[in-house]
GUZA-419693 format. One line per field, with one value per residue: x, y, z of N, C-alpha, C in turn; residue number from 1; residue in three letters. Coordinates in nm, 2 decimals. Layout:
// GUZA-419693
n_c1 X:...
n_c2 Y:...
n_c3 Z:...
ca_c1 X:...
ca_c2 Y:...
ca_c3 Z:...
c_c1 X:...
c_c2 Y:...
c_c3 Z:...
num NUM:...
residuo ALA:...
END
This chain:
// GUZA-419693
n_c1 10.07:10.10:10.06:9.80:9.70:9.78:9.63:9.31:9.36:9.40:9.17:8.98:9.09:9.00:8.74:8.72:8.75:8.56:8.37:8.45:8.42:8.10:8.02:8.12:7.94:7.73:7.65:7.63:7.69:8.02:7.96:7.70:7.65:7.80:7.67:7.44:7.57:7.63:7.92:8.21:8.31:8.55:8.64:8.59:8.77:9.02:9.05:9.05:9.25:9.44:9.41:9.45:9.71:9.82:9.81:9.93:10.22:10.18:10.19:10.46:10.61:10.61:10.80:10.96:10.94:11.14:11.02:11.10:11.18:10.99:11.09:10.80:10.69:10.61:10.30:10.28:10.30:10.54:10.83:10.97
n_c2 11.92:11.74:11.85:11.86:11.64:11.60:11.75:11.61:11.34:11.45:11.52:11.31:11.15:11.33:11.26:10.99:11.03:11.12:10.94:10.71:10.83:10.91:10.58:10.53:10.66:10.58:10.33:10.09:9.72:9.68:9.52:9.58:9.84:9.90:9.77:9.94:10.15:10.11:10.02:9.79:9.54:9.51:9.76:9.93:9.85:9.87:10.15:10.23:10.14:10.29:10.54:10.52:10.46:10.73:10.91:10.79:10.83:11.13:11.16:11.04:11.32:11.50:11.65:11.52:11.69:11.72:11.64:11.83:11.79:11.91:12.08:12.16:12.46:12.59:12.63:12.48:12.58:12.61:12.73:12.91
n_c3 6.62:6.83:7.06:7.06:7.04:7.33:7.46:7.40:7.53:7.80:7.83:7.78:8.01:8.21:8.15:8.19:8.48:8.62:8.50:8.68:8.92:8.92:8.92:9.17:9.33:9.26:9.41:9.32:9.14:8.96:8.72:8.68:8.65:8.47:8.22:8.24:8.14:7.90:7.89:7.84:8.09:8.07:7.98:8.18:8.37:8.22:8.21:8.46:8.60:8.40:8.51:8.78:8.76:8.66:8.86:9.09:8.93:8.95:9.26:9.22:9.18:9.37:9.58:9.86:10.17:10.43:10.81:11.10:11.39:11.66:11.96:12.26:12.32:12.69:12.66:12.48:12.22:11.89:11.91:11.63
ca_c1 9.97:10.12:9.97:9.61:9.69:9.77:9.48:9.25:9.43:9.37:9.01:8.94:9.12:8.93:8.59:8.70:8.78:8.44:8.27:8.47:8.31:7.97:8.04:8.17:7.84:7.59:7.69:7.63:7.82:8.06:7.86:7.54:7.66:7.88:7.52:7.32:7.63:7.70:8.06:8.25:8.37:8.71:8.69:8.60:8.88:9.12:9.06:9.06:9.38:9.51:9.39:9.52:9.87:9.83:9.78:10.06:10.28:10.14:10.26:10.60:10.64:10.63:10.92:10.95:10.93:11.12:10.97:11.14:11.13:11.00:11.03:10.70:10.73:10.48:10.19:10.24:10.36:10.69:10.86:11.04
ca_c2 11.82:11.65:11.91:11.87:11.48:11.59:11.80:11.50:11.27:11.51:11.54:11.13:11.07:11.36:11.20:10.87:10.99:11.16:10.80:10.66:10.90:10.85:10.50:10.51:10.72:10.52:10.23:9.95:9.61:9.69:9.47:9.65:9.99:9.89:9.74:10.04:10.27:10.07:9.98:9.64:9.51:9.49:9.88:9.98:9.82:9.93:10.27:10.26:10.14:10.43:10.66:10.50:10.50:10.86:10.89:10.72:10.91:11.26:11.17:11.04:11.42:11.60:11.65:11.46:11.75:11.64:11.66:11.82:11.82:12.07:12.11:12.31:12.56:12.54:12.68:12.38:12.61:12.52:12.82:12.90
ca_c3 6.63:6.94:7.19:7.00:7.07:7.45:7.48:7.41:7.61:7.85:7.86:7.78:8.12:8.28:8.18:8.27:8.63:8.63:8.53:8.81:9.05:8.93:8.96:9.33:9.42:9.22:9.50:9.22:9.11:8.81:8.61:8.66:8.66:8.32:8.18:8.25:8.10:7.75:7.88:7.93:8.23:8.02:7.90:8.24:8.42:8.17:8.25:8.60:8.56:8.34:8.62:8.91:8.73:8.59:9.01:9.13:8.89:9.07:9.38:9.27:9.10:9.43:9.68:10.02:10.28:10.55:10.91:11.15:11.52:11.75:12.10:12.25:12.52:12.78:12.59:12.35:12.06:11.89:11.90:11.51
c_c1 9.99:10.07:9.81:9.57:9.69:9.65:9.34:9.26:9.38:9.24:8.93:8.97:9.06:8.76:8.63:8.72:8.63:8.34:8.32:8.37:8.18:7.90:8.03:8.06:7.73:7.57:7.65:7.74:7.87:7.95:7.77:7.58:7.75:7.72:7.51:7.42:7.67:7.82:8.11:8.29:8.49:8.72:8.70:8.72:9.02:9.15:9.09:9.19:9.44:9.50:9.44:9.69:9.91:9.85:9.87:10.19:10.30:10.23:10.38:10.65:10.66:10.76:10.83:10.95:11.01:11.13:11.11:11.10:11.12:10.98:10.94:10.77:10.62:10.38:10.16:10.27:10.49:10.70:10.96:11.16
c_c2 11.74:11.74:11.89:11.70:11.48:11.61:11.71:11.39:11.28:11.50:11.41:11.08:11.16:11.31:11.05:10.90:11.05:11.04:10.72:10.69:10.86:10.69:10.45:10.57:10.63:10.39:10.06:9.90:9.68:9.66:9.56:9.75:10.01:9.88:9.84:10.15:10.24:10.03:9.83:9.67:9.55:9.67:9.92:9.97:9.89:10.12:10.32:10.24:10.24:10.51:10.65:10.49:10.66:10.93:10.88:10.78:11.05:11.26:11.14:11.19:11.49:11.51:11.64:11.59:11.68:11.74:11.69:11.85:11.89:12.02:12.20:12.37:12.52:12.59:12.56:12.47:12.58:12.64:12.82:12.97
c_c3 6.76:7.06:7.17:7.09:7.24:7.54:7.50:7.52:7.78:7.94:7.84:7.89:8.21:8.34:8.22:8.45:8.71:8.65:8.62:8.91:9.05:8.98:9.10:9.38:9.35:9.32:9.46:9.22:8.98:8.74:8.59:8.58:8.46:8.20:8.12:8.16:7.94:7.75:7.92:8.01:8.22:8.01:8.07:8.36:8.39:8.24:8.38:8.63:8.54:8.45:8.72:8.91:8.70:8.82:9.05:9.08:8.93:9.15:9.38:9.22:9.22:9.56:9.83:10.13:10.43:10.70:11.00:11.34:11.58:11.91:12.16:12.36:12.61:12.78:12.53:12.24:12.03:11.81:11.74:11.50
num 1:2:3:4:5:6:7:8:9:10:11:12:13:14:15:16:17:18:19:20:21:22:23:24:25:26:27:28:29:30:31:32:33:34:35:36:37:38:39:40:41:42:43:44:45:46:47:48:49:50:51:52:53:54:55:56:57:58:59:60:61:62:63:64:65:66:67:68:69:70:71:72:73:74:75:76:77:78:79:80
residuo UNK:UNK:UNK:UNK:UNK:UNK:UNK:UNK:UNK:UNK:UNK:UNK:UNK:UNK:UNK:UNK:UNK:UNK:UNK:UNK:UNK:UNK:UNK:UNK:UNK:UNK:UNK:UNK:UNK:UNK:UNK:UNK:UNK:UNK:UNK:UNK:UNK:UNK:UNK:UNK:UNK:UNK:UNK:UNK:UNK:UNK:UNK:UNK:UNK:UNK:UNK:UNK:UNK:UNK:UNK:UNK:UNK:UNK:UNK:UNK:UNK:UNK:UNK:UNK:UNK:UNK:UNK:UNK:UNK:UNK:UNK:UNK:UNK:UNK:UNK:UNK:UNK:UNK:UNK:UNK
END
């Protein structure tokens, strides 16, 4: 039952990041754009929330790469 529960989860934070988007192209105030969609101010916030942590979380999941320096030749390519 706890993957059925993920699965959902899943797809409730997919369409919320979808009503973001729509949001961010419809180039309305919250308010309005909440109005015209049936949602509070308060639901819509929340969520944006959730998404921008679910986000933040992403990026701490991947490995630093670290940069190393190249001297070029005199083409400008950095020989390997």
């Amino acid at each position: 039952m706890e993957k059925i529960a993920e699965v959902k989860q899943i797809v409730r934070h997919d369409n919320w990041k979808r009503m973001y988007d729509e949001y961010r192209r419809s180039g309305m105030k919250v308010n309005d754009w909440c109005v015209m969609h049936g949602l509070s101010v308060k639901a819509f916030y929340y969520r944006l929330k959730v998404i921008r942590g679910e986000l933040l979380n992403e990026t701490d999941r991947h490995d630093i790469v670290p940069l190393v320096e190249c001297k070029t030749n005199w083409r400008g390519i950095c020989p390997q």
